[in-house]
N, CA, C and O atoms as a GROMACS GRO file, in nm:
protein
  428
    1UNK      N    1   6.026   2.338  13.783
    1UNK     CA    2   6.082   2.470  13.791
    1UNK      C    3   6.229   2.464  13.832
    1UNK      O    4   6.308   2.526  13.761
    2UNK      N    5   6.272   2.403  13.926
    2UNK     CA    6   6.373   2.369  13.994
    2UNK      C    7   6.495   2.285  13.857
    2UNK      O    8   6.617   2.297  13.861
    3UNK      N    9   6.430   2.216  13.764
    3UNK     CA   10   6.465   2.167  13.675
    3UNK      C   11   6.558   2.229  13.533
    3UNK      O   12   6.662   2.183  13.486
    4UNK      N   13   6.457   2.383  13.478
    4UNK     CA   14   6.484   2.444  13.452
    4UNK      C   15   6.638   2.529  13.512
    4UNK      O   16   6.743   2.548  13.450
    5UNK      N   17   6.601   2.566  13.655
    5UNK     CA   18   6.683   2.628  13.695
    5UNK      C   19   6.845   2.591  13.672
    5UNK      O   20   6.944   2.662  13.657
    6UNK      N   21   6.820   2.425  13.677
    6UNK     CA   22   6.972   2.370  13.674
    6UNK      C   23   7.021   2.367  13.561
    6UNK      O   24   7.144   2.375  13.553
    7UNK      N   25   6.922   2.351  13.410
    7UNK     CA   26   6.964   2.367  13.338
    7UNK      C   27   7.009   2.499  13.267
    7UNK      O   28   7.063   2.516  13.158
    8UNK      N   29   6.972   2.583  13.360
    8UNK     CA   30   7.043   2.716  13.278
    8UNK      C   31   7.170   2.714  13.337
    8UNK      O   32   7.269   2.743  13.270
    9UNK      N   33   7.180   2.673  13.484
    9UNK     CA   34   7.348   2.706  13.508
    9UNK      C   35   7.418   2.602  13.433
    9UNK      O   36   7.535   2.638  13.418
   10UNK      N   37   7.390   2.467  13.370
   10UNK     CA   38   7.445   2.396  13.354
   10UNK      C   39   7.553   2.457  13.230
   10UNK      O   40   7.669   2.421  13.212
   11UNK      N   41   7.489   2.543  13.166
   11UNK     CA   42   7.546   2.578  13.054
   11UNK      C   43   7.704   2.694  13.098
   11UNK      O   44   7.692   2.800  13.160
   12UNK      N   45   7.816   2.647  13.055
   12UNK     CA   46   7.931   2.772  13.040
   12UNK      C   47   7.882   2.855  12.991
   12UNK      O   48   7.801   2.852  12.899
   13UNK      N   49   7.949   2.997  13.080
   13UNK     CA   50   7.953   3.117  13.012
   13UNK      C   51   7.978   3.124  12.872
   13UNK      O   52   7.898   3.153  12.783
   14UNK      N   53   8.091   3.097  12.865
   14UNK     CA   54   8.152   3.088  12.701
   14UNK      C   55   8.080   3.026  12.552
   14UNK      O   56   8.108   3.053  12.435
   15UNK      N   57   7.976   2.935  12.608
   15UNK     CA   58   7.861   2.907  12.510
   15UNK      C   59   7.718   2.956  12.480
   15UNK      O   60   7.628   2.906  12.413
   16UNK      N   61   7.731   3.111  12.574
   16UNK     CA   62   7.622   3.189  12.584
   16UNK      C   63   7.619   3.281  12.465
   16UNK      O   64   7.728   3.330  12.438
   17UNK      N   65   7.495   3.324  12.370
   17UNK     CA   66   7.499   3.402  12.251
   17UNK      C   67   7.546   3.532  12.253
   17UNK      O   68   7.548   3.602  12.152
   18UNK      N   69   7.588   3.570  12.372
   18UNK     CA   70   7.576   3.714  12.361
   18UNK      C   71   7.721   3.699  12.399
   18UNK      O   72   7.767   3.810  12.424
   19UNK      N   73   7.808   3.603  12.412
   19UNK     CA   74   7.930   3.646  12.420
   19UNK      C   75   8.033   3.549  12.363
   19UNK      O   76   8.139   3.504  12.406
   20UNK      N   77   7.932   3.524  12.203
   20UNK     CA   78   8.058   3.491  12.147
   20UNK      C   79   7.984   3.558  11.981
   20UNK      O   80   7.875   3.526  11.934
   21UNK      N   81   8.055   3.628  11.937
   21UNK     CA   82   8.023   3.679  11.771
   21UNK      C   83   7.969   3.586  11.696
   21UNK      O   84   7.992   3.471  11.733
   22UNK      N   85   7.888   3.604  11.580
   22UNK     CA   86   7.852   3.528  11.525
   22UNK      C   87   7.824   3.565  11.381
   22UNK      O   88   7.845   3.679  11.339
   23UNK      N   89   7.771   3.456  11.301
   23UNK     CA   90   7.773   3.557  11.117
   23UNK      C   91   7.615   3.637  11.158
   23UNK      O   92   7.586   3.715  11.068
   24UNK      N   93   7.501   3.635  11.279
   24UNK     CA   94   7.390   3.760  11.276
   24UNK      C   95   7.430   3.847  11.343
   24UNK      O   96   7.369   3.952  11.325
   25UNK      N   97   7.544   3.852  11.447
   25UNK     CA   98   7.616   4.004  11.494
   25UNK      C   99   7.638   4.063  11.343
   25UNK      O  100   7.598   4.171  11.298
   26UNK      N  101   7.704   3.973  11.286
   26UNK     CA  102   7.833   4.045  11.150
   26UNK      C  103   7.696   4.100  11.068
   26UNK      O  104   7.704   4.212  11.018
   27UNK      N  105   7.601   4.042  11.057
   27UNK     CA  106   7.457   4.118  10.948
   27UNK      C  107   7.460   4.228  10.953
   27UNK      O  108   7.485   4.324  10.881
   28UNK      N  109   7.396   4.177  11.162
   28UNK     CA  110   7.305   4.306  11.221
   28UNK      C  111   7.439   4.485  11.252
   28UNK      O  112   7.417   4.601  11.287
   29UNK      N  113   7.549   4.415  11.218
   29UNK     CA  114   7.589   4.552  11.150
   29UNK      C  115   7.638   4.576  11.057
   29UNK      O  116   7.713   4.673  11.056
   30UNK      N  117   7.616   4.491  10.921
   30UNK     CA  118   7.620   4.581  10.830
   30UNK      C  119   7.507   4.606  10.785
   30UNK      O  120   7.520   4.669  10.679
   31UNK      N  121   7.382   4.586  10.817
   31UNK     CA  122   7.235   4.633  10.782
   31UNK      C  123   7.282   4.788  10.864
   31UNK      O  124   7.290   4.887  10.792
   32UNK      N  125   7.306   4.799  10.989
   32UNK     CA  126   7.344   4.916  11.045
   32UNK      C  127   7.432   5.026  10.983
   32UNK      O  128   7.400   5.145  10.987
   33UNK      N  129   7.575   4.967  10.910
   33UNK     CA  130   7.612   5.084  10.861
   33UNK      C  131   7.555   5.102  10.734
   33UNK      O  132   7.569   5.219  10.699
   34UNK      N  133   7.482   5.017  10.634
   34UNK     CA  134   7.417   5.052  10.539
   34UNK      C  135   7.310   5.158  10.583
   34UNK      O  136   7.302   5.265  10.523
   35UNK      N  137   7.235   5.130  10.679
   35UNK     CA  138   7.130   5.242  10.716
   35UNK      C  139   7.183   5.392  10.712
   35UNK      O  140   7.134   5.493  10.663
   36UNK      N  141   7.316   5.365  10.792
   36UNK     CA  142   7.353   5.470  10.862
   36UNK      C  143   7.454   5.541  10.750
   36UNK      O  144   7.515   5.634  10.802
   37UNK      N  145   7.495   5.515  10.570
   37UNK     CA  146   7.534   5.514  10.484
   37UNK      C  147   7.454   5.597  10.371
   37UNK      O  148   7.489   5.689  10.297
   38UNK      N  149   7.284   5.500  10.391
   38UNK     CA  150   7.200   5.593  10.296
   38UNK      C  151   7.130   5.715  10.367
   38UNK      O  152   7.089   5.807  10.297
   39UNK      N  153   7.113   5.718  10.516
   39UNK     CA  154   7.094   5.849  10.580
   39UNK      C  155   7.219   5.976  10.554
   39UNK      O  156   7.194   6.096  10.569
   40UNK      N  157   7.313   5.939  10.526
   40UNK     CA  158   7.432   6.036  10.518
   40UNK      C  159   7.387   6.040  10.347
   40UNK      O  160   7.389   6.163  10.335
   41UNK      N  161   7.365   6.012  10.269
   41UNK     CA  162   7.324   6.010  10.128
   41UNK      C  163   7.216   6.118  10.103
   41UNK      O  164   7.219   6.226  10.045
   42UNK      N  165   7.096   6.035  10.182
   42UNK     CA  166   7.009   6.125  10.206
   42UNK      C  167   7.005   6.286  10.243
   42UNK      O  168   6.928   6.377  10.215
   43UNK      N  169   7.097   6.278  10.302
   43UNK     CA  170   7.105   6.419  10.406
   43UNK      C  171   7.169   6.496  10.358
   43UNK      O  172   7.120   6.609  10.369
   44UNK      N  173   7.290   6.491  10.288
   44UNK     CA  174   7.381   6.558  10.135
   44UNK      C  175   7.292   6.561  10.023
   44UNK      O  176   7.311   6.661   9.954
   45UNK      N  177   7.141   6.433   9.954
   45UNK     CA  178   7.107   6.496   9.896
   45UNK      C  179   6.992   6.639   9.912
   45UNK      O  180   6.964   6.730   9.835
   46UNK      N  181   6.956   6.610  10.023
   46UNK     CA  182   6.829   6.759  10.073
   46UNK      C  183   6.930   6.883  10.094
   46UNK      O  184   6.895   6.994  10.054
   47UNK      N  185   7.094   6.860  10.173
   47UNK     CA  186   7.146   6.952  10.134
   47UNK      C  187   7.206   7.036  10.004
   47UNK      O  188   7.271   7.140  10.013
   48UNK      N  189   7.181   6.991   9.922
   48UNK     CA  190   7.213   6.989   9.786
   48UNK      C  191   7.062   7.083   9.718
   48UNK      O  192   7.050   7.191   9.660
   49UNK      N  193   6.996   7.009   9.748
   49UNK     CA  194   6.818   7.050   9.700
   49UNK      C  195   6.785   7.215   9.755
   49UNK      O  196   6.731   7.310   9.698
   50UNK      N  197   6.841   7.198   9.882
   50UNK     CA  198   6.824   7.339   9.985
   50UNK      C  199   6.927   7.451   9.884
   50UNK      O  200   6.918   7.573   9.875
   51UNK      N  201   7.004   7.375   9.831
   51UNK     CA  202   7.078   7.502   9.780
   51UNK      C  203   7.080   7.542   9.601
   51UNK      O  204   7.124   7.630   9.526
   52UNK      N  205   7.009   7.427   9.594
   52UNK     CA  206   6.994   7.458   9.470
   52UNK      C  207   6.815   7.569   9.493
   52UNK      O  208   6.783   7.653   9.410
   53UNK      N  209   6.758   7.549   9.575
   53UNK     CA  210   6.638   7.656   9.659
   53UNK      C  211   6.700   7.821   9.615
   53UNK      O  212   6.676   7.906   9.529
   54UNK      N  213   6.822   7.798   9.769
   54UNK     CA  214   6.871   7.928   9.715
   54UNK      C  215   6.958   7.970   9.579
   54UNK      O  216   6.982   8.091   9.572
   55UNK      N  217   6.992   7.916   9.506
   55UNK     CA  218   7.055   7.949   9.357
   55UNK      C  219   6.955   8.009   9.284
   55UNK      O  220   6.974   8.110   9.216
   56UNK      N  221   6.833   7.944   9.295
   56UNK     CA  222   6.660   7.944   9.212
   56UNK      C  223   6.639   8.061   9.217
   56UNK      O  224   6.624   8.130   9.116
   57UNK      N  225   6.631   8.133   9.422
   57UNK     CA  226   6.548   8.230   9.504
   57UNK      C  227   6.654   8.390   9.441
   57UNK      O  228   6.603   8.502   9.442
   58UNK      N  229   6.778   8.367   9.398
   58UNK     CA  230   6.868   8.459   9.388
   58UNK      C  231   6.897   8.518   9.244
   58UNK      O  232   6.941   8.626   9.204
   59UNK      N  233   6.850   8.390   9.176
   59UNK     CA  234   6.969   8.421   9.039
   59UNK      C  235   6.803   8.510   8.966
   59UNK      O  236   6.691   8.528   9.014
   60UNK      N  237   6.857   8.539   8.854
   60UNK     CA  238   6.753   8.635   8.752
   60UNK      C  239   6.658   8.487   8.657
   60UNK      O  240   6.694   8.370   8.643
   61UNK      N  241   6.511   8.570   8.600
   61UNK     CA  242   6.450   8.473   8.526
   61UNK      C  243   6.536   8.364   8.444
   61UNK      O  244   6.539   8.241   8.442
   62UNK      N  245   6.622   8.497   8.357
   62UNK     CA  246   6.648   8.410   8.253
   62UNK      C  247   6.738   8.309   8.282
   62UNK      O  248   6.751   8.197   8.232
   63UNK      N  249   6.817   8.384   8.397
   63UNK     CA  250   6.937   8.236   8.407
   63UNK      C  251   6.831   8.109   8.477
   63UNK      O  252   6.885   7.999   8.482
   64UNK      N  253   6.740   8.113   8.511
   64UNK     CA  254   6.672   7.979   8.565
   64UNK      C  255   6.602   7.938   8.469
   64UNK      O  256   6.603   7.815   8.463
   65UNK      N  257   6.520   8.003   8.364
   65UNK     CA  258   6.478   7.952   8.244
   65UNK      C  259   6.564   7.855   8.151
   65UNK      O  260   6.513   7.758   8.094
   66UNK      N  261   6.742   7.898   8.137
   66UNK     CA  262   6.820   7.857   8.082
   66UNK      C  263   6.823   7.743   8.192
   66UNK      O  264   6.853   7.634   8.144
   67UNK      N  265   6.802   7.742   8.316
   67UNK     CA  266   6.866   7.625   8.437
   67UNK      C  267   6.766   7.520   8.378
   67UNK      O  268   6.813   7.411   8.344
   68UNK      N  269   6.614   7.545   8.360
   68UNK     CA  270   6.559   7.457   8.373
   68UNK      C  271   6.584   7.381   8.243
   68UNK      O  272   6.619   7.266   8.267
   69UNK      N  273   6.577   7.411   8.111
   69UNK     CA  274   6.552   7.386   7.961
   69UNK      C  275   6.677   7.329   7.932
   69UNK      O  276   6.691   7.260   7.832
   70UNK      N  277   6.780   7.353   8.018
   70UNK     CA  278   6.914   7.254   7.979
   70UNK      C  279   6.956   7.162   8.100
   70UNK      O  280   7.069   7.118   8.124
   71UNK      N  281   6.839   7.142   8.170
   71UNK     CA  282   6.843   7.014   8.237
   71UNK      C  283   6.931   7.043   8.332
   71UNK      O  284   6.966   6.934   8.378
   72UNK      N  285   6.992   7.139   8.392
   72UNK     CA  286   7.096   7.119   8.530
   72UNK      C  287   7.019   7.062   8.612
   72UNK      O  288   7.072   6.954   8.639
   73UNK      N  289   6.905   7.074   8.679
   73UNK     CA  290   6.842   7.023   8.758
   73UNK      C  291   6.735   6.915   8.758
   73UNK      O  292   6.626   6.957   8.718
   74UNK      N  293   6.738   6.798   8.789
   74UNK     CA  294   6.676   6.695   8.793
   74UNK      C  295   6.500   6.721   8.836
   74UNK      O  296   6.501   6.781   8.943
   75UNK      N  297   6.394   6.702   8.802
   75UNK     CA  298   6.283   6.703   8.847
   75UNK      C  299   6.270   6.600   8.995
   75UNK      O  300   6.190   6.639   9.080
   76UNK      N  301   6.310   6.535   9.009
   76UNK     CA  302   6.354   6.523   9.107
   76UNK      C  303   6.402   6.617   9.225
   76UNK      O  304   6.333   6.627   9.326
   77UNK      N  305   6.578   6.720   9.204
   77UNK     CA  306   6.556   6.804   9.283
   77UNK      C  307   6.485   6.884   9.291
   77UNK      O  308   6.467   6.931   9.403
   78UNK      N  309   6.412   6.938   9.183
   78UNK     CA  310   6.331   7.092   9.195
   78UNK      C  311   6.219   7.028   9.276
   78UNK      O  312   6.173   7.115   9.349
   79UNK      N  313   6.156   6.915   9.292
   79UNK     CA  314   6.072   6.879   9.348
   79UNK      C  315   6.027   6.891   9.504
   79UNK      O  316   5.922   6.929   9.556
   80UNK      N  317   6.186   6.828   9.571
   80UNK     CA  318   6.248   6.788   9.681
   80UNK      C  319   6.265   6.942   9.719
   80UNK      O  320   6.224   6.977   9.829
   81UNK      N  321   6.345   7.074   9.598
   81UNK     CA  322   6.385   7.175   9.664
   81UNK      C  323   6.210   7.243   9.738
   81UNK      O  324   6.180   7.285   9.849
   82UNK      N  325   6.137   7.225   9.620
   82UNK     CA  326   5.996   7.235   9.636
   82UNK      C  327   5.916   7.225   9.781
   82UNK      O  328   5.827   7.294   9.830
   83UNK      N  329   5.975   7.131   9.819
   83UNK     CA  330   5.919   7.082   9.918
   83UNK      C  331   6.022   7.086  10.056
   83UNK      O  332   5.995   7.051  10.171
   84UNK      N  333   6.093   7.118  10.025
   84UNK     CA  334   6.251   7.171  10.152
   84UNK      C  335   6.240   7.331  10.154
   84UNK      O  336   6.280   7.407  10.241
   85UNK      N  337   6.188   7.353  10.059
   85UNK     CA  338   6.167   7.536  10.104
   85UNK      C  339   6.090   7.566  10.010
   85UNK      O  340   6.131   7.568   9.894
   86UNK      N  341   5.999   7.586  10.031
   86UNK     CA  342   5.851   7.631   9.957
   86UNK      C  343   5.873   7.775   9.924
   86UNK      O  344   5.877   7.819   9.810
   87UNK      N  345   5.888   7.845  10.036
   87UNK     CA  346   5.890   7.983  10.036
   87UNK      C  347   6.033   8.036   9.956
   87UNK      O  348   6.024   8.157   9.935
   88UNK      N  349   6.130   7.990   9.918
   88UNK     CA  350   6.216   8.022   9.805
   88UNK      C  351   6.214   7.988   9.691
   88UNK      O  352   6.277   8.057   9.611
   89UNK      N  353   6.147   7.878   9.646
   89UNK     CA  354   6.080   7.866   9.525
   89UNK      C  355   6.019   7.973   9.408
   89UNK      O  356   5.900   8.003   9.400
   90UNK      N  357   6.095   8.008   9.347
   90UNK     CA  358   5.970   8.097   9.235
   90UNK      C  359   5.848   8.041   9.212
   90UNK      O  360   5.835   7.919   9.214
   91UNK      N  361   5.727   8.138   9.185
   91UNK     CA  362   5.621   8.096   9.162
   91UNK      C  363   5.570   8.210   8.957
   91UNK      O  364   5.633   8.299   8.900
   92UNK      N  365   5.467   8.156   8.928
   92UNK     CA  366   5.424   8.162   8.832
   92UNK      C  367   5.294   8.168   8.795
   92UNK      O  368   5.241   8.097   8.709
   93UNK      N  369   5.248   8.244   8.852
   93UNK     CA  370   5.038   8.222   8.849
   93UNK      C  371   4.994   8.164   8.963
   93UNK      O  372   4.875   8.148   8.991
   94UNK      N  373   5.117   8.121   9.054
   94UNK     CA  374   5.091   8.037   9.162
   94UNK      C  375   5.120   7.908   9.128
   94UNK      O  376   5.068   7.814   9.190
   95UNK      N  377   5.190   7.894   9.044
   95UNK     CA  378   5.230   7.763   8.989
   95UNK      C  379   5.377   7.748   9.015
   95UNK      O  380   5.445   7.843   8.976
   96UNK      N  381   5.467   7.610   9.097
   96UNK     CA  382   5.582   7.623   9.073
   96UNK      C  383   5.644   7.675   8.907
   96UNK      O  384   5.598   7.640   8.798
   97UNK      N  385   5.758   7.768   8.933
   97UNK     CA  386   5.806   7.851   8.769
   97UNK      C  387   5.877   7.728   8.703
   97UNK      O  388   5.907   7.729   8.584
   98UNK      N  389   5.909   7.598   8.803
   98UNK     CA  390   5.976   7.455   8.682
   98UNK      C  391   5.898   7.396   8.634
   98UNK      O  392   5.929   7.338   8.530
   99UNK      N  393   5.753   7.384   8.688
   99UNK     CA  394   5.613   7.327   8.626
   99UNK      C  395   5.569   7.386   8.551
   99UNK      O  396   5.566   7.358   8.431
  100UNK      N  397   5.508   7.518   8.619
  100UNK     CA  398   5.419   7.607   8.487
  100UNK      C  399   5.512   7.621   8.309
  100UNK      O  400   5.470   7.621   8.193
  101UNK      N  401   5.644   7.632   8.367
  101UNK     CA  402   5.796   7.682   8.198
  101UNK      C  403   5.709   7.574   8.120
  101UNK      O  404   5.681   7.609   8.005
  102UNK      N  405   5.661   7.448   8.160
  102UNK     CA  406   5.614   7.319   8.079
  102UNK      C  407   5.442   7.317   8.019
  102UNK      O  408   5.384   7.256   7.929
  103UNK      N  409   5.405   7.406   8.111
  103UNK     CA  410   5.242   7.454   8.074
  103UNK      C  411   5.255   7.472   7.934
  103UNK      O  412   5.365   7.508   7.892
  104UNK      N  413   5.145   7.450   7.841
  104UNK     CA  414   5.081   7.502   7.732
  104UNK      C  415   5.038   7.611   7.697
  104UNK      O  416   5.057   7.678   7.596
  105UNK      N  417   4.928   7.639   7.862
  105UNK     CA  418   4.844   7.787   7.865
  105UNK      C  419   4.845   7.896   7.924
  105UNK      O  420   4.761   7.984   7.943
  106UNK      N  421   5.049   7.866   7.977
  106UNK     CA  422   5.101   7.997   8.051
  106UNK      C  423   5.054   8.079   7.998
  106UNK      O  424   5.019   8.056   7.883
  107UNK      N  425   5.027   8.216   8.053
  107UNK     CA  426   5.022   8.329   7.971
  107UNK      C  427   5.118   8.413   8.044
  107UNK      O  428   5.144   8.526   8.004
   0.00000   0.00000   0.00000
C-alpha cells in the first residue's frame, strides 16, 4: 500500500492527463460541438415544421391542396408538423388532410 503511495507522488505534475491536452481532449470536443451543431439543426428544423402548422391552420383549402400537390412541403415536415401540433393540423374524416388528398376512397 505504502508502495503505491510513492508511486503516485513519484510522478510530476506536468505528466498528469488532465493537465496536458491531448488528440482525445481535441475529439471529445469536436464530438461536442457536432452534438451541439445537429441539436441547433434540429431545433430550426421543428421550428420550421411549427410554422409551416400554422401556414396549414390559417391559409384556405385550396391554397393547401395546391401546397400539398406541388410539393412545397416535404412528407417529412407535414409529418413532424403532425406531430408538433396535432391540434393545428387540418383534418379530413379524421384523417390527416396531407394523407387522406392521397386516399382513393375520400369521399
Amino acid at each position: 500500500m505504502s508502495q503505491l503511495a510513492v508511486t503516485a507522488k513519484a510522478l510530476p505534475p506536468e505528466r498528469a492527463m488532465v493537465d496536458r491536452p491531448g488528440p482525445g481532449l481535441r475529439l471529445v470536443e469536436l464530438e461536442t460541438k457536432e452534438r451541439a451543431d445537429q441539436q441547433q439543426q434540429r431545433q430550426a428544423f421543428w421550428r420550421r415544421c411549427e410554422d409551416i402548422a400554422w401556414q396549414l391552420a390559417t391559409s384556405s383549402a385550396v391554397d393547401r391542396a395546391v401546397a400539398y400537390e406541388s410539393g412545397t412541403y416535404t412528407y417529412r415536415e407535414l409529418s413532424t408538423a403532425s406531430a408538433l401540433r396535432p391540434n393545428l393540423m387540418p383534418l379530413v374524416n379524421g384523417e390527416w388532410e396531407w394523407i387522406a388528398l392521397t386516399m382513393a376512397d375520400l369521399e
